[in-house]
C-alpha positions as CSV (number, residue, x, y, z in Angstrom):
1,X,-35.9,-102.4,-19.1
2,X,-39.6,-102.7,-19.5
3,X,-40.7,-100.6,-17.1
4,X,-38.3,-97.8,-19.2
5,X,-39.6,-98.9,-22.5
6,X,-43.4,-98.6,-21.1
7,X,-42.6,-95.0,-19.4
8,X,-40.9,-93.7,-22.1
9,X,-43.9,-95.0,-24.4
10,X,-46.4,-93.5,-21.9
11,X,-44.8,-90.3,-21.4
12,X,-43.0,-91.0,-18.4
13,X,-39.5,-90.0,-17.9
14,X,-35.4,-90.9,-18.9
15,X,-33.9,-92.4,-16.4
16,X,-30.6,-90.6,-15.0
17,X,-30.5,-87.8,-17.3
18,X,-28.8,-84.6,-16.9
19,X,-30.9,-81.5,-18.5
20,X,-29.3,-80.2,-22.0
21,X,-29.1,-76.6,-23.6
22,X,-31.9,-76.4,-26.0
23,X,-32.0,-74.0,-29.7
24,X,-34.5,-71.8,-29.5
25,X,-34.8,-70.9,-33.0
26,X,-38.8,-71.1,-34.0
27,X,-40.0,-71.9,-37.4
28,X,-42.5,-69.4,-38.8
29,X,-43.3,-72.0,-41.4
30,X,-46.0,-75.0,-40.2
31,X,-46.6,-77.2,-43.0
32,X,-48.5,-80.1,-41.2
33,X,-49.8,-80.6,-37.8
34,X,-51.0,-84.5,-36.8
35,X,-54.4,-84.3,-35.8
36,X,-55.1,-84.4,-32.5
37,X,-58.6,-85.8,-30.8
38,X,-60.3,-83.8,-28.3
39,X,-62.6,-85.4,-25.6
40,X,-64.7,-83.3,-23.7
41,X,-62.5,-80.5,-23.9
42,X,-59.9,-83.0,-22.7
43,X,-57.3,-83.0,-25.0
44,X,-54.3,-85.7,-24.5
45,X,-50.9,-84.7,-25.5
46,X,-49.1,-86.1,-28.8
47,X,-45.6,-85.2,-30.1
48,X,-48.1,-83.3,-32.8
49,X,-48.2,-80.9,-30.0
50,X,-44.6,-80.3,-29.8
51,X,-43.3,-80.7,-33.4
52,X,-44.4,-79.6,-36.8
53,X,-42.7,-80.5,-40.5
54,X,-41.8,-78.0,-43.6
55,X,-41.3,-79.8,-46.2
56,X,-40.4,-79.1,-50.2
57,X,-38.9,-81.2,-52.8
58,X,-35.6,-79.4,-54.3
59,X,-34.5,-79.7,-57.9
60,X,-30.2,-80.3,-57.5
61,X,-28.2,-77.6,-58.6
62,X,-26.8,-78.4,-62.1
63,X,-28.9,-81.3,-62.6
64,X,-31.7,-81.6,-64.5
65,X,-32.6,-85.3,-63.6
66,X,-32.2,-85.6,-60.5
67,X,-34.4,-83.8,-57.3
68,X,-34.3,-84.0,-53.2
69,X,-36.8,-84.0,-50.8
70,X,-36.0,-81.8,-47.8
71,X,-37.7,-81.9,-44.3
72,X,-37.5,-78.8,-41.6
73,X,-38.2,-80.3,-38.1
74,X,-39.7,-77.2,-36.4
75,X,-39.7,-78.4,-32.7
76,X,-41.0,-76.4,-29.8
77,X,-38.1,-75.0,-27.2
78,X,-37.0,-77.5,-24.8
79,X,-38.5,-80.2,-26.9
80,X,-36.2,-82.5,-28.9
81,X,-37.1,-85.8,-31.3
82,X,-35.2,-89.1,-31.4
83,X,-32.4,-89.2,-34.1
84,X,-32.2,-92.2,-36.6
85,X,-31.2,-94.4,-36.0
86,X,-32.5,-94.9,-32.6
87,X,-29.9,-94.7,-29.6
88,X,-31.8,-97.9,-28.2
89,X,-33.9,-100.6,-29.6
90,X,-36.9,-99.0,-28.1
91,X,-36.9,-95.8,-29.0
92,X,-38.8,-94.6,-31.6
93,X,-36.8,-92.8,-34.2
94,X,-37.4,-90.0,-36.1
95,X,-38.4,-91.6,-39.5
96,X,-39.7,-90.5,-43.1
97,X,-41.3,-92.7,-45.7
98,X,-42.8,-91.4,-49.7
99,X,-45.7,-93.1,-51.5
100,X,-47.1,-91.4,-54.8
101,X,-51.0,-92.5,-55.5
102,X,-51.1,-94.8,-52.4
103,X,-47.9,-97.3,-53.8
104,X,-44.4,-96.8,-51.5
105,X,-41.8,-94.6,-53.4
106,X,-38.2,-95.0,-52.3
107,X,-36.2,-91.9,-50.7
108,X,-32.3,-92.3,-50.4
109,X,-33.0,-90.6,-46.8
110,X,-29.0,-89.5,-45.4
111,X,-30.3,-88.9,-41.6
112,X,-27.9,-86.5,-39.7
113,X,-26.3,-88.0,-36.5
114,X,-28.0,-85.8,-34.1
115,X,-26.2,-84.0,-30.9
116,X,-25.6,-85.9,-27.6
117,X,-28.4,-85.0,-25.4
118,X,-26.7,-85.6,-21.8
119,X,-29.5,-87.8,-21.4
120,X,-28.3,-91.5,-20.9
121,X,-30.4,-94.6,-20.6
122,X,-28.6,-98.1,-19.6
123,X,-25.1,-96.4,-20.2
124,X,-25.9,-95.2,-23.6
125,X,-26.0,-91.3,-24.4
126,X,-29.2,-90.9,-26.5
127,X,-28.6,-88.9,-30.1
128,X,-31.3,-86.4,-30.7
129,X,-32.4,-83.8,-33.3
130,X,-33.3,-80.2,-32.2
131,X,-35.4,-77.5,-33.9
132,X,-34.4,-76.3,-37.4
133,X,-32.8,-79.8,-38.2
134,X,-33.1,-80.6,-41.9
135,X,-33.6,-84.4,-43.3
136,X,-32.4,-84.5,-46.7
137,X,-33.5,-87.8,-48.9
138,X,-32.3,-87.9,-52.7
139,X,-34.7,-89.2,-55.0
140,X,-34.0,-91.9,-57.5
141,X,-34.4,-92.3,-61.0
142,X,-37.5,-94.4,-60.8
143,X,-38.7,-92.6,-57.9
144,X,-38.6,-89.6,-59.8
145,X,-40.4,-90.8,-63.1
146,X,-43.1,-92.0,-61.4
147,X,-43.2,-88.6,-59.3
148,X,-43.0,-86.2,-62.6
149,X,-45.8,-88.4,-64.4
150,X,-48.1,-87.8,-61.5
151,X,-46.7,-84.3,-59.8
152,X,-47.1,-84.9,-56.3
153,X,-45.7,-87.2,-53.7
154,X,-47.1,-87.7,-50.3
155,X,-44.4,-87.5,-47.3
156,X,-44.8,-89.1,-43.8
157,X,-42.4,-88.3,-41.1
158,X,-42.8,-90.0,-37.9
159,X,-41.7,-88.2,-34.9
160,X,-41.2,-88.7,-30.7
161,X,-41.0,-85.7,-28.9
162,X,-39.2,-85.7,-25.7
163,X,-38.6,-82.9,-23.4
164,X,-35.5,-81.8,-22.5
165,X,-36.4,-83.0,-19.0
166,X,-37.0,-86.5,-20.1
167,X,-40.9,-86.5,-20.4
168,X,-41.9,-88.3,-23.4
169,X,-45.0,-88.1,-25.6
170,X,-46.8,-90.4,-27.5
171,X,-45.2,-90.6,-31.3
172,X,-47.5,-89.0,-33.9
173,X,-47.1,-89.7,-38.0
174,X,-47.0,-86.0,-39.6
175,X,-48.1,-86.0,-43.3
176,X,-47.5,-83.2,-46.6
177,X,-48.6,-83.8,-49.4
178,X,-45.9,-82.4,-52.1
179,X,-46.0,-80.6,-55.7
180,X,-43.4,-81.6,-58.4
181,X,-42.7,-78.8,-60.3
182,X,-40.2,-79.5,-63.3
């Protein structure tokens, strides 16, 4: 099991896996992009490579009082991210977290289940999310105060992106800085 954990951590492959269809659909809307570090024109691979966020915060139809952030994964073809929560205890899930002027802000994040991949590490089927999937997080009341009195909130979303051949890449934290507009 460690040797898994470090080669899926290092970019190494799934064990045992069987290849799975991938949705092609691209994004023509990039957001954010993690920044990458380049080295001598050597430039190591992140998930930032691989998968980009769109995000917006959404008043709710019909309700003046309350709002919802929404997140568009927009993940190259035959790449895929972890679903949440994790299929295993060492996988890195796909994950989002708010703060407004530095301090944490809570989400009411409702992650979608993800598909079955076909890929299966130590008998378990591992739950992914593919291109164009949306992560939809209600904001509460006090989340919301705080967010109208100072009109933007600042969204991280960390990612893993895995081929659909099992190679892995190094996790990356993708950040948007977002508008409230009443």
């Amino acid at each position: 099991m460690i040797v898994a954990v470090f080669a899926i951590l290092a970019g190494g492959r799934y064990a045992g896996h069987a290849p799975s269809a991938a949705n092609s659909t691209q994004s023509a809307a990039v957001a954010t992009n993690g920044s990458s570090s380049k080295i001598s024109g050597f430039h190591m691979p992140t998930s930032a490579d691989k998968v980009h966020v769109t995000a917006w915060i959404s008043p709710v139809r019909g309700a003046s009082t309350s709002s919802s952030v929404l997140v568009r994964l927009d993940i190259r073809k035959g790449w895929h991210v972890n679903a949440n929560p994790a299929s295993l205890p060492f996988l890195i899930p796909t994950s989002e977290k708010a703060t407004i002027k530095g301090k944490a802000a809570a989400l009411d994040i409702a992650y979608p289940r993800g598909r079955n991949s076909h890929i299966v590490l130590e008998g378990t089927a591992i739950r992914v999310y593919d291109d164009a999937t949306i992560l939809k997080a209600s904001i509460p009341k006090e989340t919301l105060a705080r967010l109208k009195s100072t009109g933007s909130l600042v969204l991280v979303v960390t990612v893993q992106s895995c081929s659909n051949k099992g190679i892995c890449l190094p996790p990356v934290t993708l950040t948007s800085d977002l508008s409230y507009h009443s």
